[in-house]
C-alpha positions as CSV (number, residue, x, y, z in Angstrom):
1,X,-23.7,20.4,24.2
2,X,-27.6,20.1,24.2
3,X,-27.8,21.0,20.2
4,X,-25.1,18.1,19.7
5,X,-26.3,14.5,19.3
6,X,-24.7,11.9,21.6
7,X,-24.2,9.8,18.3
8,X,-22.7,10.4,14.6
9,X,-21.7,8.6,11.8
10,X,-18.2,7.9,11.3
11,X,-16.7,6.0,8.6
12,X,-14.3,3.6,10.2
13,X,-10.9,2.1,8.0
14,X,-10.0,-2.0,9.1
15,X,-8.3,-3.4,6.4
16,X,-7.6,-2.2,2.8
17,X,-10.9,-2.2,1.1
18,X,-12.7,-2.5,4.2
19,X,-13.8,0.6,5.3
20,X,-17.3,0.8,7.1
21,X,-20.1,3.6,8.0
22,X,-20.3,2.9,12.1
23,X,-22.4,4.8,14.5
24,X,-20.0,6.0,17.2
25,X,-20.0,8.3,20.4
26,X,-19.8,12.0,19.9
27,X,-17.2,13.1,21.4
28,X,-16.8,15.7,24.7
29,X,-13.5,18.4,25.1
30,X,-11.6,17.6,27.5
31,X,-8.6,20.1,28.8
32,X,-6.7,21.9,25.7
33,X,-9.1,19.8,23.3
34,X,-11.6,21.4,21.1
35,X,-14.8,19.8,19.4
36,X,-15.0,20.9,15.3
37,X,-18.0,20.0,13.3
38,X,-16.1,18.7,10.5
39,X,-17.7,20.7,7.2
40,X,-15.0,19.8,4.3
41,X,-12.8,16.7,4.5
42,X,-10.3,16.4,1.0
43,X,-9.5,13.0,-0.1
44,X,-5.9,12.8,-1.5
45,X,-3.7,10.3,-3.1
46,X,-2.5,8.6,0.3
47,X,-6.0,8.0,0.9
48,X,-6.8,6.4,-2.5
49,X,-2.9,4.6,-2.1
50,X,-4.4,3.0,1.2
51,X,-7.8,2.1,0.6
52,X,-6.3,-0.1,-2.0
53,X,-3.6,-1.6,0.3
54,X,-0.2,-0.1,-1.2
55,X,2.1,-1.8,1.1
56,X,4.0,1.2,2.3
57,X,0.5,2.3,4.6
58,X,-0.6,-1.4,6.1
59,X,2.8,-2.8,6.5
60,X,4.5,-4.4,3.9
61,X,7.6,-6.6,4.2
62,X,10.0,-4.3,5.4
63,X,7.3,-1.4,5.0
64,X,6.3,0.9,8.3
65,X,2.7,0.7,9.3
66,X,1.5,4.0,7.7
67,X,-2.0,2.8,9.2
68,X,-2.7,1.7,12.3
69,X,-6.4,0.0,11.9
70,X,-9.5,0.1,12.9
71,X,-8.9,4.3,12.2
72,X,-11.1,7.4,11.0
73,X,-9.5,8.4,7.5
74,X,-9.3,12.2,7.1
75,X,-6.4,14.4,7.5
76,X,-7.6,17.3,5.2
77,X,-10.3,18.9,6.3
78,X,-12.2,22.6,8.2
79,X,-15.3,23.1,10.0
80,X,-16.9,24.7,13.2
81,X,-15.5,24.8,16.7
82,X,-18.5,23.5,19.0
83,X,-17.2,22.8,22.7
84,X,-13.6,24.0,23.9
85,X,-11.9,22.3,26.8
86,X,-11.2,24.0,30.1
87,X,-8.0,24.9,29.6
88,X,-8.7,26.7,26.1
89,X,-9.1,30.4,25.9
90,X,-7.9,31.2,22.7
91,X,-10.5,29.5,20.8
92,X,-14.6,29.8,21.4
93,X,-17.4,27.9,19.6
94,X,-18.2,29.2,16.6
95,X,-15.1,29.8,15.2
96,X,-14.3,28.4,11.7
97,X,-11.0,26.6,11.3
98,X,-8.7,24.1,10.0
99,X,-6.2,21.6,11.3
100,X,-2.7,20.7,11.2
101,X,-2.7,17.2,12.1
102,X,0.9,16.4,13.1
103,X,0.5,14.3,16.3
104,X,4.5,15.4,17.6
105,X,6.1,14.0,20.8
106,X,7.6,17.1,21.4
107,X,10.9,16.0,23.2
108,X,12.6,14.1,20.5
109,X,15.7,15.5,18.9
110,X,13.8,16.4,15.5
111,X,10.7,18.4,17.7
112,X,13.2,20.2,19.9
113,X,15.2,21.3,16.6
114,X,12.0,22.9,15.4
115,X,11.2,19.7,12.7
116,X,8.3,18.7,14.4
117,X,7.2,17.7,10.9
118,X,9.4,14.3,11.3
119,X,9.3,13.7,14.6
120,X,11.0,10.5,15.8
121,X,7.0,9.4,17.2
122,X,4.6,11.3,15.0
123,X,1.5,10.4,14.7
124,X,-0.9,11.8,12.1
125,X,-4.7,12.6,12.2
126,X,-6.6,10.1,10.1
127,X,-3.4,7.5,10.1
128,X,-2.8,7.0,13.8
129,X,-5.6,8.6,15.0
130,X,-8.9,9.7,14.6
131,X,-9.8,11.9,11.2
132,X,-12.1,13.9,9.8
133,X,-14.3,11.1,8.4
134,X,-16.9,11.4,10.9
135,X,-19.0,14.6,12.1
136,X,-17.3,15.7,15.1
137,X,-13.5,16.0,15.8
138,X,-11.6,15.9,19.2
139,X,-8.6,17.9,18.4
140,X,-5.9,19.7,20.5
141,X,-6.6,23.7,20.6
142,X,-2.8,24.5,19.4
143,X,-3.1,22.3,16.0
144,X,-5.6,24.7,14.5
145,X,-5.8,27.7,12.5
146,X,-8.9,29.9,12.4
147,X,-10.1,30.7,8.8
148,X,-10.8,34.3,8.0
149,X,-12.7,35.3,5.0
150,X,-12.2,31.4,3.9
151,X,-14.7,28.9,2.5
152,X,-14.9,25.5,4.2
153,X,-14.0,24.2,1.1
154,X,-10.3,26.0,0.8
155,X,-9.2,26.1,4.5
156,X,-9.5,21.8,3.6
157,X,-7.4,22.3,1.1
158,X,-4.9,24.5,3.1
159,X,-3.1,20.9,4.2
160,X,-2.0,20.1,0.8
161,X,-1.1,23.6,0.2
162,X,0.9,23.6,3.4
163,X,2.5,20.5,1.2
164,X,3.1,22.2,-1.7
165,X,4.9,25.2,0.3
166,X,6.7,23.1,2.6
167,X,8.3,21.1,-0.4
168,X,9.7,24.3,-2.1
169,X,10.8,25.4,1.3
170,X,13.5,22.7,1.2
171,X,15.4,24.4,-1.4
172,X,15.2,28.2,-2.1
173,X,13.4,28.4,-5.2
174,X,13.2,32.1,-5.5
175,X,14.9,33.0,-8.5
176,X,15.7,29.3,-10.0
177,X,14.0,27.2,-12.9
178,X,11.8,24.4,-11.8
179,X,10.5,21.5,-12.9
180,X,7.5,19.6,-10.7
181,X,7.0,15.9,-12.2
182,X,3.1,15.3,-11.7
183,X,0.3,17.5,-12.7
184,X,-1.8,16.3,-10.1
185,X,-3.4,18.0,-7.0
186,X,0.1,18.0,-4.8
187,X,2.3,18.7,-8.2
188,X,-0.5,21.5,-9.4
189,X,-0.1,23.2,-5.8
190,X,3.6,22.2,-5.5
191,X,4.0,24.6,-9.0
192,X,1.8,27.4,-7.6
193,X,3.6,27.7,-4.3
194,X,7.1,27.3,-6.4
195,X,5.4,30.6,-8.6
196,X,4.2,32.5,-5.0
197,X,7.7,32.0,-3.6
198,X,9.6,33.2,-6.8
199,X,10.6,30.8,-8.5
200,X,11.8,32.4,-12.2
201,X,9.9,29.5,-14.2
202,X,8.3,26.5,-13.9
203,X,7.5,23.9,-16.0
204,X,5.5,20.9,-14.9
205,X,4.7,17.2,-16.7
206,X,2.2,14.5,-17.0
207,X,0.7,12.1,-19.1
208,X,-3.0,13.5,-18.9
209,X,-3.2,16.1,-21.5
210,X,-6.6,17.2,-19.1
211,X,-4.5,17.8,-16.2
212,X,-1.7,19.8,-17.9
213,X,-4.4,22.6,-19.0
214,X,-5.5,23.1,-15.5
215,X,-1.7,23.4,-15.0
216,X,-1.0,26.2,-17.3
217,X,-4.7,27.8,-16.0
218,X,-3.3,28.0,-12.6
219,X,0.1,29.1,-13.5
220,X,2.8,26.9,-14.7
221,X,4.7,28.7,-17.2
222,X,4.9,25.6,-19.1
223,X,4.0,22.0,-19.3
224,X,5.4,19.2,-20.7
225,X,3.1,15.8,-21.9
226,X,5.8,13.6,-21.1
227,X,3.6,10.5,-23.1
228,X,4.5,12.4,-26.1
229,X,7.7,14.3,-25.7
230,X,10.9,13.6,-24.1
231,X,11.2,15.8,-21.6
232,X,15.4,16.4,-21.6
233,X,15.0,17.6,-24.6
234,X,11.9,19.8,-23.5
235,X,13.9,21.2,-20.4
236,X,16.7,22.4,-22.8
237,X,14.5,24.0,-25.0
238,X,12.7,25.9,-22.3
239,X,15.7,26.6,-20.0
240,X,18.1,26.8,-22.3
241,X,21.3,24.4,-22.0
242,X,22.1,24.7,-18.5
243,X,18.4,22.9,-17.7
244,X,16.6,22.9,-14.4
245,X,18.2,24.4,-11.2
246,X,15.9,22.4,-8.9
247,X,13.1,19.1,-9.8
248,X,10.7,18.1,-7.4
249,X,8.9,14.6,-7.9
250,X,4.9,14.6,-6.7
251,X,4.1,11.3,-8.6
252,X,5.7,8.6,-5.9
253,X,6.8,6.0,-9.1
254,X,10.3,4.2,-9.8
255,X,10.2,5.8,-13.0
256,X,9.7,9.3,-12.2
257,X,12.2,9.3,-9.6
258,X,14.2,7.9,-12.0
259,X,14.1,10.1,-15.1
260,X,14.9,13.0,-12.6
261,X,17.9,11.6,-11.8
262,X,18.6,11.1,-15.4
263,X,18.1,14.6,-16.4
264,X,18.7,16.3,-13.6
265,X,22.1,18.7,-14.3
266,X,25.1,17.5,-12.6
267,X,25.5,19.4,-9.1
268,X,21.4,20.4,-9.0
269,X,18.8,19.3,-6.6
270,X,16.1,17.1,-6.2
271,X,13.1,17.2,-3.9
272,X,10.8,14.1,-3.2
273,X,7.8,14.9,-2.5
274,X,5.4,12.1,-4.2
275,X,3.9,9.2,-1.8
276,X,6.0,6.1,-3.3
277,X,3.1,2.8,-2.8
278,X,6.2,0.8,-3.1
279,X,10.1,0.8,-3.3
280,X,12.0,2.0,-5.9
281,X,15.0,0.9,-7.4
282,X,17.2,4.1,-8.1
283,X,20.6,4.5,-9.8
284,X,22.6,6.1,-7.0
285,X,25.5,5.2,-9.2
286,X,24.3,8.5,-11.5
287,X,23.3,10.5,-8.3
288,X,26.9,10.2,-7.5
289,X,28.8,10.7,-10.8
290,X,26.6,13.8,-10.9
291,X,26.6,15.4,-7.4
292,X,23.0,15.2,-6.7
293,X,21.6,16.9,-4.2
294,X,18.4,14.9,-3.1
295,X,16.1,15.6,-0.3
296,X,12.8,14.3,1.2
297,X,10.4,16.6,2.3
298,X,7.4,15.3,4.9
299,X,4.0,17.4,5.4
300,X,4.8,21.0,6.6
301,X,5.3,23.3,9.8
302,X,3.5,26.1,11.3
303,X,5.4,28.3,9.0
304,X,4.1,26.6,5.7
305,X,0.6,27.0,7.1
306,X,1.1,30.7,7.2
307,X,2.4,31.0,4.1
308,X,0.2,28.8,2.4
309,X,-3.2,30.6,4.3
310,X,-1.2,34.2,2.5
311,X,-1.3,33.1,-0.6
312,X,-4.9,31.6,-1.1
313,X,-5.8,35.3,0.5
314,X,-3.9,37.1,-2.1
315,X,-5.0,34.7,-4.7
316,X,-1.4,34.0,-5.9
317,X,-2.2,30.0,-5.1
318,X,-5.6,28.9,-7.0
319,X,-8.3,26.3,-5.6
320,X,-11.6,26.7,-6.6
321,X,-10.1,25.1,-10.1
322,X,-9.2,21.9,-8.3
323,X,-12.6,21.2,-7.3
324,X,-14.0,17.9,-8.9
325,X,-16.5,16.6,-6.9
326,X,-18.6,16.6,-3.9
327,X,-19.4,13.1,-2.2
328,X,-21.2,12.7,1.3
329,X,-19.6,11.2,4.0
330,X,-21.5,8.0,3.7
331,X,-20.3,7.5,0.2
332,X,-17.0,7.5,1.1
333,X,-15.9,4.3,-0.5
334,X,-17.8,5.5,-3.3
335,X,-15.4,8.9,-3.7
336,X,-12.4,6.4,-3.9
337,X,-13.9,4.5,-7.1
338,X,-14.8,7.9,-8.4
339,X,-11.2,9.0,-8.6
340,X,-9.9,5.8,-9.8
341,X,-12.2,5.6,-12.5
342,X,-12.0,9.2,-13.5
343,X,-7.9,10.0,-13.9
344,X,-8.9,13.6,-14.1
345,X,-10.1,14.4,-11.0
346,X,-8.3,16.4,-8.6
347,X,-9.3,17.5,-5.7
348,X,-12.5,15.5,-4.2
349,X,-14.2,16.8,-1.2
350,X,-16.6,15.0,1.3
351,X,-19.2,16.9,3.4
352,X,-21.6,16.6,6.1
């Protein structure tokens, strides 16, 4: 530990908006723990969502507390194993690595079922518990995966990959026409995992024309500016009259949950996979005239790592085009005014 300092900086969340640079303890491994030297940490749209206070991460009326304050932000993120535990021999400092960080109970009906992804007490790294935004990490030496022949930069973005996968995991998409509602980072990786696992097309939508060409750069077979066409119309001229076999909704709004219900054929499915700020209003009168089939999907499992890790190897899932900017940790707060005031950016990393 001699060539670690006893103090860091770590950027501490209290209230929305409130989010302070604090000098804290380094900490020390301890049993199955590891110590990472965090080197990449992605910010992503929950962040932005809770920095501005969306109700649905402090609390709201009738909201779970997706935030449990004063906490680290950071749940994206790679870097350097420095000090393993006693009880770790699988893992030795040095080695580069990412994090899954699903806090699970283990003993709960959903973790002994094999979702550990909803468990009925999970906690998450950089919601309930310390993140990434700091420069060492305490994490538990089974929640990471070592990076082979991987930047720092990509094995951060492996957790919204993970996403991505996970989320065209809850319906087969191998051989069925998709559409993914949102062209930003989760509905640009959602389409790229849907194309790695099969899927015979996919189209994707938006409003920013900017976003849609990094789209069809990364993959998408087609894309859809939704500001200026309507996309029912759109999905019959690319599918033909039968439409979509399967939507998935990465934008979290009333209105895209909405129009997918609207034009989604009778008997198809939906996937949710967008962070909703707030409740939405939905016409479940449609969803049951038409038979719909709709399903949540939550973060990822082991599994999705896997696959997602396979793909960015065999370059069938893109990254280094969702790079927008680089921000030091101690302009954290600064990042989050970045991305709001530039609507293109996608993904936005912070580093040492």
């Amino acid at each position: 530990m001699s060539s670690i300092p006893e103090k860091m900086k770590a950027l501490v969340a209290h209230a929305p908006g409130d989010y302070r640079l604090e000098t804290v303890d380094v900490p020390r491994a301890k049993g199955d723990e590891i110590i990472i030297k965090v080197e990449a940490c992605g910010v992503c749209a929950g962040d932005i969502k809770a920095y501005h206070g969306a109700p649905s991460f402090w609390g709201g009326e009738g909201s779970p507390s997706y935030i449990k304050a004063p906490v680290i932000p950071g749940h994206e993120f790679s870097g350097v194993v420095t000090e393993v535990g006693e009880n770790v021999t699988a893992v030795k400092p040095g080695d580069c690595c990412t994090v899954m960080p699903q806090l699970f109970c283990k003993t709960c009906f959903n973790c002994l079922s094999g979702r550990y992804n909803i468990c009925e007490n999970l906690k998450v790294i950089g919601c309930q518990a310390p993140g990434a935004s700091q420069e060492y990490l305490a994490v538990d030496a089974g929640l990471i995966l070592l990076l082979e022949d991987m930047s720092f930069d990509h094995g951060a973005m492996l957790e919204p990959v993970s996403v991505g996968v996970h989320a065209c995991r809850r319906v087969p998409v191998a051989g069925k026409k998709v559409v993914v509602q949102g062209a930003g980072t989760i509905g640009n990786l959602t389409a790229q995992a849907a194309k790695a696992l099969g899927a015979e097309k996919v189209a994707i939508t938006d409003k920013n024309a900017a976003r849609l060409i990094l789209a069809e750069t990364c993959g998408a077979d087609y894309t859809v500016d939704v500001s200026k066409k309507d996309l029912s119309t759109e999905i019959k001229r690319i599918f033909g009259k039968d439409g979509a076999d399967i939507i998935i909704e990465c934008v979290g709004l009333a209105d895209t949950i909405s129009q997918a219900i609207r034009i989604a054929r009778k008997g198809s499915d939906i996937i949710v996979a967008g962070v909703f700020a707030e409740k939405a209003a939905v016409d479940f009168g449609l969803v049951q005239d038409k038979e719909l089939n709709i399903k949540g999907t939550l973060m990822y499992t082991k599994e999705d790592w896997l696959e997602a890790i396979r793909f960015v190897k065999e370059r069938k899932i893109q990254l280094e085009p969702l790079i927008s900017h680089y921000f030091p940790l101690t302009e954290l707060p600064e990042a989050f005014k970045y991305i709001e005031k530039n609507p293109d950016a996608m993904k936005v990393l912070i580093t040492p």
